[in-house]
N, C-alpha and C positions, 0 to 999 in steps of 0.2 A: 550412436545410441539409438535406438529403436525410437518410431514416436511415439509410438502407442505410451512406451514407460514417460517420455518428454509430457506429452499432454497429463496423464496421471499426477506426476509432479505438479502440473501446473493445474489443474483441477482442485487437486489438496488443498492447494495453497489457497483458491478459491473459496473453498467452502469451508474453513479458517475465517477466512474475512467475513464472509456471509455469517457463518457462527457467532463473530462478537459482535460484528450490527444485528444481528434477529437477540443476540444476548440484550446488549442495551437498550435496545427499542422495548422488548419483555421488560424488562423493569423500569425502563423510562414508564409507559403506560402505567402500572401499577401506580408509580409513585405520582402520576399528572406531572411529572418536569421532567427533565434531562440531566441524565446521571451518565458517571463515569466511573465504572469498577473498574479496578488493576487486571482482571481475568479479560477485559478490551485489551490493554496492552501486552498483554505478554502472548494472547492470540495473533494480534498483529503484527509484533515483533516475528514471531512462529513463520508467520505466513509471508511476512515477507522476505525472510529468510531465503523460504522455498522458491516462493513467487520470484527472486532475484537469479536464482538459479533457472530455471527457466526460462528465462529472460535471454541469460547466455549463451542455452542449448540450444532454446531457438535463432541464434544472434538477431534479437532484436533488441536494439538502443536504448527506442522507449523506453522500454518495459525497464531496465535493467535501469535507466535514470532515475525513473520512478520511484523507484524500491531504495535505492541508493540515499536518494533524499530525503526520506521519511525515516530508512531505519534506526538511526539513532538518537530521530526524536520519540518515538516509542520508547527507546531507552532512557529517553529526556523524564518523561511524564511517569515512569516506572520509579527513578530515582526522587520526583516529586511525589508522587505517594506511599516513598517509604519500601516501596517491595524490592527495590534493585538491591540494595543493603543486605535483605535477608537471601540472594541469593549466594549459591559456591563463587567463592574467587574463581575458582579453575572455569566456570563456566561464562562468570563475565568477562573475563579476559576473550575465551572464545571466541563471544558474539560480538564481540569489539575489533575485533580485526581477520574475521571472517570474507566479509568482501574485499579487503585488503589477500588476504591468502589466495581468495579463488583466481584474483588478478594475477599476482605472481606464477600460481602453477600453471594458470596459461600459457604465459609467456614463457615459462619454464623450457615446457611440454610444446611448445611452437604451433599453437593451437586457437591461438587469440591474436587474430589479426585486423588493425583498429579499419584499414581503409575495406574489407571486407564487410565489417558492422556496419558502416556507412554505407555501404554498396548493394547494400543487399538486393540482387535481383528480384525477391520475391517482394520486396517495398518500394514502389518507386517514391522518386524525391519530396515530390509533395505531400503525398501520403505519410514519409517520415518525418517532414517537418511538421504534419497537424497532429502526429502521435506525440510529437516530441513537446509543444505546445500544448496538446490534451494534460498531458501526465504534468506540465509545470504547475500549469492552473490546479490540477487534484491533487497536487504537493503542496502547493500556496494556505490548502489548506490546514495543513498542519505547521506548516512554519507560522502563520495565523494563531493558530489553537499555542503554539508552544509559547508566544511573545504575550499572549492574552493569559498563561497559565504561570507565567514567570513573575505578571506583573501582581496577580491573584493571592500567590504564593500556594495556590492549590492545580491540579488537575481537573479541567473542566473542557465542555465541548459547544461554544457560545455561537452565537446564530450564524455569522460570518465564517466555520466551519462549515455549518452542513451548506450553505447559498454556495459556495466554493467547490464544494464535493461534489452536489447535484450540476451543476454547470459544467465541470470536470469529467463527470461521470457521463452525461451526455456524450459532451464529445469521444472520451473515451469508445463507447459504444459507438459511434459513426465510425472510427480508425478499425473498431474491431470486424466491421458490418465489410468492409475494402478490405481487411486482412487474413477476410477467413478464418479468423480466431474464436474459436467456440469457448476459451476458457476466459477472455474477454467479458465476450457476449452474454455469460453464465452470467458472471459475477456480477458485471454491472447492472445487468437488469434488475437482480434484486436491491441491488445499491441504492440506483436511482429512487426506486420507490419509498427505500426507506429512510432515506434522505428527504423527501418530500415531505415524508411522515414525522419525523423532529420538527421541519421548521413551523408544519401546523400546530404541532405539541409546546414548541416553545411561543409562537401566536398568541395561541390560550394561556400560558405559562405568565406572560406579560400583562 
């Protein structure tokens, strides 16, 4: 596949994600606290849909753990507020074993080969192990957000998210600075800031 269309994909998926943090931070401000609309989840779900795809094209591990780990706590937090319900059966079945399919027609297709993901010439081993540590820590956050939102019995986005994210987000951004990753590099920049930007919000919030 061309990279021009790879990076596209992976840009989308980017500014998806950019979209529902500049979303919630807009209305966190307004409101002076930290809010969660369903229109954050089901962008992110979106995007990491994409963003997993990507991931693939590029055979990068990271990337693809990443996305893995989070996606269906985005579905987690959707079903806590009530919107997964009002979705089509036909389409949550989809989005629930979508990464599940993409794996199969790989292997299918003899096109996903595991010691090649691992090997990737263009990452060397260190590099993939602090990618792969970057994205655990920017996952932690969500696994964080989901046990703190389980225990709530509501969807929320509590300090020890965004402390996780911005630390994550860092890193992430040093992996992407060594990987030549412009879709990285995009995204997290606005990330980081605006992760900065919640935990002074929730600061004053306290």
């Amino acid at each position: 596949m061309s990279s021009w269309i790879i990076y596209t994909i992976g840009f989308f998926a980017q500014l998806l994600f950019s979209g529902r943090l500049v979303l919630q931070w807009i209305l966190s401000e307004k409101s002076k606290k930290v809010l969660t609309p369903s229109l954050f989840w089901w962008l992110s779900l979106l995007a990491s849909f994409l963003l997993f795809v990507y991931g693939y094209l590029r055979e990068d591990f990271a990337i693809m753990l990443g996305q893995a780990l989070t996606y269906f706590i985005y579905i987690r937090n959707l079903q806590l507020q009530g919107q997964w319900q009002k979705t089509p059966k036909t389409l949550q079945i989809l989005l629930w074993i979508f990464p599940l399919l993409l794996v199969i027609y790989s292997y299918n297709n003899n096109s996903y080969d595991i010691d090649k993901l691992f090997r990737n010439e263009a990452i060397p081993v260190w590099l993939l192990i602090w990618g792969i540590i970057a994205q655990i820590i920017f996952t932690l956050r969500f696994v964080y957000q989901w046990v703190y939102s389980e225990k709530k019995k509501e969807s929320s986005l509590p300090f020890g998210f965004w402390l996780l994210s911005l630390i994550g987000s860092i890193m992430i951004l040093i992996y992407a600075v060594y990987r030549k990753d412009p879709v990285l590099l995009v995204g997290h920049l606005m990330g980081a800031a605006i992760y900065f930007r919640n935990i002074l919000i929730l600061k004053k919030q306290e």
